[in-house]
C-alpha positions as CSV (number, residue, x, y, z in Angstrom):
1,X,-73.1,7.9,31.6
2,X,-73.0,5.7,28.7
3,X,-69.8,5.8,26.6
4,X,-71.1,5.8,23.0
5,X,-69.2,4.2,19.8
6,X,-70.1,4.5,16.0
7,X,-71.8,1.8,14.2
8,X,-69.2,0.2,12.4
9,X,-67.7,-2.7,11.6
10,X,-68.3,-5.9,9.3
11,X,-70.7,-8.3,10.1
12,X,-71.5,-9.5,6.5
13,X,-70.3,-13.3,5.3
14,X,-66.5,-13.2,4.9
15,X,-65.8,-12.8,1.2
16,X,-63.7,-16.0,0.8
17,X,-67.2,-18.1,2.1
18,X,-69.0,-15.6,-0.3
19,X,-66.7,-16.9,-3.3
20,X,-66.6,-20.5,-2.4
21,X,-70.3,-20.3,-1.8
22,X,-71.0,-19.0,-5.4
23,X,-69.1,-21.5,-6.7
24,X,-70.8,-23.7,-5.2
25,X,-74.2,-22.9,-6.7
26,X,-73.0,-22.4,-10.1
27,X,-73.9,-25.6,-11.3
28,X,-76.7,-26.5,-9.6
29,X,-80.3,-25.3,-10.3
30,X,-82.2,-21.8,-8.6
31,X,-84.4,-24.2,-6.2
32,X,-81.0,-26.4,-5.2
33,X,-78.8,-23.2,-5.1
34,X,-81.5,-21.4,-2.8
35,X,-81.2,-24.5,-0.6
36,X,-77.2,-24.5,-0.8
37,X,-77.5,-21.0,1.1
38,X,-79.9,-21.8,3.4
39,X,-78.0,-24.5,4.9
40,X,-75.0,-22.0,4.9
41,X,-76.5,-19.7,7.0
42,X,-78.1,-22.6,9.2
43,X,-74.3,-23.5,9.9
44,X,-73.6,-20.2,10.4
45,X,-75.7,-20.0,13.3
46,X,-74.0,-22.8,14.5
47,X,-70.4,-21.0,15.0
48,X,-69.5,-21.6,18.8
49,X,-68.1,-18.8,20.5
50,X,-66.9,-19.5,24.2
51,X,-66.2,-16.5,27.1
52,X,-64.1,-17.5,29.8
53,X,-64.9,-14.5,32.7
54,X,-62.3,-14.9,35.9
55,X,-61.9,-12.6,38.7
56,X,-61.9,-12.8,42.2
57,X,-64.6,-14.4,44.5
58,X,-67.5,-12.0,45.2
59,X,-66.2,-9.6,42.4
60,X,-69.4,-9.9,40.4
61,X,-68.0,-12.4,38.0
62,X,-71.5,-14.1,37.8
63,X,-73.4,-11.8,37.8
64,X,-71.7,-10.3,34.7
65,X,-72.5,-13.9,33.2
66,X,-75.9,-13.6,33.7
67,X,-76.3,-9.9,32.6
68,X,-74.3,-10.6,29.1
69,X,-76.7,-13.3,28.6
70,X,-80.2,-10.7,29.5
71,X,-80.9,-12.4,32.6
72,X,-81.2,-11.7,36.0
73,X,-79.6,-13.3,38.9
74,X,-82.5,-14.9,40.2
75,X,-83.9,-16.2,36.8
76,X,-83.8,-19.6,35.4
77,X,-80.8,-20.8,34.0
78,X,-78.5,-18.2,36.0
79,X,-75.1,-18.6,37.5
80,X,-75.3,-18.7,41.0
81,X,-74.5,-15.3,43.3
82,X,-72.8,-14.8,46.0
83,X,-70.0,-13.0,48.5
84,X,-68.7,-16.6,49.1
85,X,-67.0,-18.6,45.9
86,X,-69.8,-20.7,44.8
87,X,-67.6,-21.5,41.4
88,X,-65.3,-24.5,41.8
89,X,-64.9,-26.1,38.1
90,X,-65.5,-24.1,34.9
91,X,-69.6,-23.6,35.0
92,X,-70.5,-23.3,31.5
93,X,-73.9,-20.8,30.9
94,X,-75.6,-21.4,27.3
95,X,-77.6,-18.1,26.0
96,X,-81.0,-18.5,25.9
97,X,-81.4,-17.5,22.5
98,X,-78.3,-18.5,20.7
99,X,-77.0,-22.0,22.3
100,X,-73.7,-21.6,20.1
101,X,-73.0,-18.9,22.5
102,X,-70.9,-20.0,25.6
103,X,-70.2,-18.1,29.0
104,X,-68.1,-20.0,31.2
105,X,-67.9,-18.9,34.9
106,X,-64.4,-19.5,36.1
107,X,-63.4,-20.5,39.6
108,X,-62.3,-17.3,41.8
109,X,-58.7,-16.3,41.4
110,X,-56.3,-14.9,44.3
111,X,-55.8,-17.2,46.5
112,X,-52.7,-17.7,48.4
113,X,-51.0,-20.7,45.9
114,X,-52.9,-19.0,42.8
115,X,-50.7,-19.8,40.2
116,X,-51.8,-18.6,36.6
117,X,-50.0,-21.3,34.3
118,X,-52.1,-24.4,36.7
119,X,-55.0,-22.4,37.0
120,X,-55.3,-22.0,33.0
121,X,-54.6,-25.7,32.8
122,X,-57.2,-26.6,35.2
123,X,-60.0,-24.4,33.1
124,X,-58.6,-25.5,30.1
125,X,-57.6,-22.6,28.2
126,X,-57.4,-23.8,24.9
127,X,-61.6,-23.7,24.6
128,X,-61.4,-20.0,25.3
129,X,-61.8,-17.8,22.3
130,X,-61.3,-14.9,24.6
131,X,-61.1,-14.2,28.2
132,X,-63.1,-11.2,30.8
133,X,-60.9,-10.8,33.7
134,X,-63.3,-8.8,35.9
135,X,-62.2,-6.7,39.8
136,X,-64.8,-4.9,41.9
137,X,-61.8,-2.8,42.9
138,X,-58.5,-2.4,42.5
139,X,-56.4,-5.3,40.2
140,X,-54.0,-6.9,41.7
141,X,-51.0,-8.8,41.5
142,X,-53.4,-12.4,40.7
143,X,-55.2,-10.7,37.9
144,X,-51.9,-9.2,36.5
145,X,-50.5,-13.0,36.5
146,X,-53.7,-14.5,34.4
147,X,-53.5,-11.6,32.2
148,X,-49.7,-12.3,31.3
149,X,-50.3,-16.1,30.9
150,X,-53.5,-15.5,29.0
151,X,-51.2,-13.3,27.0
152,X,-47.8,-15.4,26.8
153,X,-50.6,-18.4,25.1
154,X,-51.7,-16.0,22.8
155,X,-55.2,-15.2,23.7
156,X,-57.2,-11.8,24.6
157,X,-58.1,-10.5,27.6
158,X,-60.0,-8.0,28.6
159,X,-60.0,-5.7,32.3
160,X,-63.5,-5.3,33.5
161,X,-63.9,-3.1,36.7
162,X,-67.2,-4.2,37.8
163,X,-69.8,-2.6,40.4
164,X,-69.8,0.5,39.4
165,X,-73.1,1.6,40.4
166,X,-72.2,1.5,44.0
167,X,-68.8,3.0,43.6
168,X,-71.5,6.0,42.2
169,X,-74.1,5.7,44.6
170,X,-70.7,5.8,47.7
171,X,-69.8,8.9,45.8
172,X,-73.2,10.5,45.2
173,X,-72.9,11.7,49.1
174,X,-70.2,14.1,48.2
175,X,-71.6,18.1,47.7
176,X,-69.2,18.4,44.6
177,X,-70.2,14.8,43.2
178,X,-70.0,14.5,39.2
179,X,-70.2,12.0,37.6
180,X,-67.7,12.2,34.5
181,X,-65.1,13.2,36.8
182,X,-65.7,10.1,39.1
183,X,-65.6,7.7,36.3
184,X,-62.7,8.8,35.3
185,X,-61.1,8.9,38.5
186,X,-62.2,5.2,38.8
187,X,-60.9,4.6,35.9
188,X,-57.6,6.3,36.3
189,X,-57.0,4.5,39.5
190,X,-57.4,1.3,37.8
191,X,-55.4,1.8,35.1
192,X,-52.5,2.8,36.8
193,X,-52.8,0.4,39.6
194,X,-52.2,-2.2,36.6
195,X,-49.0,-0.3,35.3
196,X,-47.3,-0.6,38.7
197,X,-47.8,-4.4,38.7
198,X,-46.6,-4.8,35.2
199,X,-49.4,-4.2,32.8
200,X,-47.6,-1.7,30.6
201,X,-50.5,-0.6,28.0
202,X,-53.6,-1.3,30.1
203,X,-57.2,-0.3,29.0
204,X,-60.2,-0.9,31.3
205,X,-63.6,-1.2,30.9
206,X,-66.1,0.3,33.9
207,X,-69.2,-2.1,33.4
208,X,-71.8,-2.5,36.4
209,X,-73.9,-6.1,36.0
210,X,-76.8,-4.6,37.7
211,X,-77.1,-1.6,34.8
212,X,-75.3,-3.6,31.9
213,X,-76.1,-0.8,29.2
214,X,-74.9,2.1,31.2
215,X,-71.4,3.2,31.2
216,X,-68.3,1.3,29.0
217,X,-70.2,-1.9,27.4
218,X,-70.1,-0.4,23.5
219,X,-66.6,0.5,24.1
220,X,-66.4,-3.1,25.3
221,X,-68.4,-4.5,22.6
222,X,-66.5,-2.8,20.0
223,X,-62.4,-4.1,21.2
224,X,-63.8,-7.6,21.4
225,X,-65.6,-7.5,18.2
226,X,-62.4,-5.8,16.4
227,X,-60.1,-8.4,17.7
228,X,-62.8,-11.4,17.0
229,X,-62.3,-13.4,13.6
230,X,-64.6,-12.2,10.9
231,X,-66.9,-15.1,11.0
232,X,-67.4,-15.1,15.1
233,X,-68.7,-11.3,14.9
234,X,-72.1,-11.8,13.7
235,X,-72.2,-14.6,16.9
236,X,-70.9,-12.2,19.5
237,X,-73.0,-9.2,18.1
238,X,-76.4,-11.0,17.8
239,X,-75.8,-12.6,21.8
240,X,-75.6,-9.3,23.2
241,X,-78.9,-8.0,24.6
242,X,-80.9,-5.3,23.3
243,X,-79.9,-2.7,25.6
244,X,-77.9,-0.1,24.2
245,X,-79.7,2.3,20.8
246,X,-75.9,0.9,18.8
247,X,-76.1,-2.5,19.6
248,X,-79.4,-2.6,18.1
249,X,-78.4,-0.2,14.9
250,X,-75.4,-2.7,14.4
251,X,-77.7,-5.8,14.7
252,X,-80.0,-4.1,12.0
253,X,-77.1,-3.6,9.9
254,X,-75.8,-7.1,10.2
255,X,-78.9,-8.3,9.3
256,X,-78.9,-5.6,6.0
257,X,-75.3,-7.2,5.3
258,X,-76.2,-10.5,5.0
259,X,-79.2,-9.8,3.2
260,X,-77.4,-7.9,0.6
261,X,-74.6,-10.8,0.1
262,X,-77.3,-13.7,-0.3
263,X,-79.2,-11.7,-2.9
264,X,-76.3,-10.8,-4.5
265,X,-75.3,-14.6,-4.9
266,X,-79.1,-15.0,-5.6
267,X,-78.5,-12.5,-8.7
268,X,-75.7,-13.6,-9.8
269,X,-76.9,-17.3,-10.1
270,X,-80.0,-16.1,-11.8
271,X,-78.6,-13.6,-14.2
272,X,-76.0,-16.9,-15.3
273,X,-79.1,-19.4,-15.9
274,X,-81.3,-16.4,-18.3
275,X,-77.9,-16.3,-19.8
276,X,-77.8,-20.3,-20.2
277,X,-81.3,-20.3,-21.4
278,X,-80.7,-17.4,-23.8
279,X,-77.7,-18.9,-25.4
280,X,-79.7,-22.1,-26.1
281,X,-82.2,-20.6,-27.5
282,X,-80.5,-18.8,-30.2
283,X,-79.0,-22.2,-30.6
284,X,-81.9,-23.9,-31.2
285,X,-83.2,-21.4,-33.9
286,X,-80.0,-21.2,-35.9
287,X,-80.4,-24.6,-37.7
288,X,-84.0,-23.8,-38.9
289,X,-83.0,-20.3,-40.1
290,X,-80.1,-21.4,-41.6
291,X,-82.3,-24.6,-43.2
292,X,-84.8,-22.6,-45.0
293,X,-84.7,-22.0,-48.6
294,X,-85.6,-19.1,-50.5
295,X,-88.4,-20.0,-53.1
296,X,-89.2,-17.6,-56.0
297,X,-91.6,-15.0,-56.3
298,X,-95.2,-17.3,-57.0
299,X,-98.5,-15.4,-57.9
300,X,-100.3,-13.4,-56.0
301,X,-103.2,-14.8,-53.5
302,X,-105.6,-12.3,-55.7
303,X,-104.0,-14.0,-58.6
304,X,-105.1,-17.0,-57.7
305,X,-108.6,-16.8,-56.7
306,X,-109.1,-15.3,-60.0
């Protein structure tokens, strides 16, 4: 089952860029001001936003790359799959939609000289905004390590339990099978498992990469987007694919949020230049009122003609 999260959050332009950017168009003209925001929402789009996912070899870790991006492992432009490590340097997996949007597949994890500190050097940590450290079972001591380190540098993390379709379909054989108590069980497991190696607050995300919209991935969605920077939401929210009924209600509403701000700017630039054009208008009449004398009572037009 699908764990389900309210539509919330802010995807709308960050209010400082929303000031700066009316400021902006102040001075300048409707056609240049519609321009001004046009090209600031063109470098919106442009906002990088780079995934680093690590885990063990064969523990799905590319698959998940491909499924976050809406492919499937045997499409074009894929991470390669396998039960052997086929990742040896940082593989870097552009979305198909939004090139901004980075996954990197990291090399496997756990071997016998894994050291966390070199391993983060070698990956280079620093282009990272935030790191998936994914286990098709239990974590152990290697994932426990990265996360610390990951930590210490003062980056996220997230725990991903991956495969959890076939953990479900292994259990299905069981008479008194259910599924809500086997997910938590899984989860449960893992979560503890993490506490005994040193994780002291540990939260874990069930995910499977064959089924990405079934189980945790709005939970998942929802930590990484709270813990993103405003501006890197909207690039997160609009590279997930369309695959859960609130991912699309919160892609509609970012859209409706952006919307709103650039017509508000829109209004607000308008309503200044009627204001402009009002006020020089009454300028331009006050001489000629002010200019006319009063001329005394002459005869009448019937007067006249008589």
């Amino acid at each position: 089952m699908m764990a389900r999260s309210k539509v919330s959050g802010d995807y709308s332009i960050p209010q400082k860029d929303l000031e700066d950017l009316k400021d902006t168009i102040t001075s300048q003209d409707l056609p240049t001001a519609i321009n001004t925001i046009k090209e600031y929402l063109k470098q919106q789009d442009l906002v990088e936003l780079n995934i680093g996912v690590a885990g063990e070899s064969g523990s799905g870790k590319s698959t998940f790359v491909n499924a976050f991006r809406g492919l499937g492992d045997e499409d074009k432009g894929s991470a390669k799959t396998g039960v052997v490590e086929t990742t040896l340097e940082p593989e870097v997996y552009h979305h198909p939609k939004y090139n901004n949007v980075k996954v990197w597949d990291l090399p496997g994890i756990g071997t016998p000289n894994f050291k966390a500190d070199e391993y983060l050097q070698q990956v280079e940590f620093e282009r990272y905004d935030f790191f998936i450290i994914i286990a098709s079972d239990r974590f152990r001591e290697c994932h426990t390590q990265l996360a610390k380190e990951i930590m210490r540098m003062g980056k996220k993390f997230y725990f991903v339990r991956s495969k959890i379709d076939a953990s479900i379909t292994a259990e299905k054989r069981k008479k008194n099978f259910d599924l809500e108590e086997t997910l938590d069980a899984i989860r449960e497991d893992c979560v503890n498992g993490l506490r005994k190696i040193g994780i002291e607050d540990p939260v874990v995300f069930l995910i499977s990469g064959w089924e990405l919209g079934k189980y945790d991935l709005n939970l998942l969605q929802d930590r990484m987007e709270k813990e993103l920077p405003q501006h890197k939401r909207r690039v997160l929210l609009l590279a997930l694919p369309n695959i859960t009924l609130e991912i699309n209600e919160k892609k509609k509403k970012a859209l409706e949020e952006n919307i709103h701000s650039v017509h508000w700017c829109c209004c607000e630039k308008r309503e200044k230049e009627e204001k402009s054009i009002h006020k020089k208008s009454s300028e331009d009449t006050e001489p000629l009122s002010s200019g006319l004398k009063v001329l005394p009572p002459g005869p009448s037009f019937s007067k006249v003609i008589h």
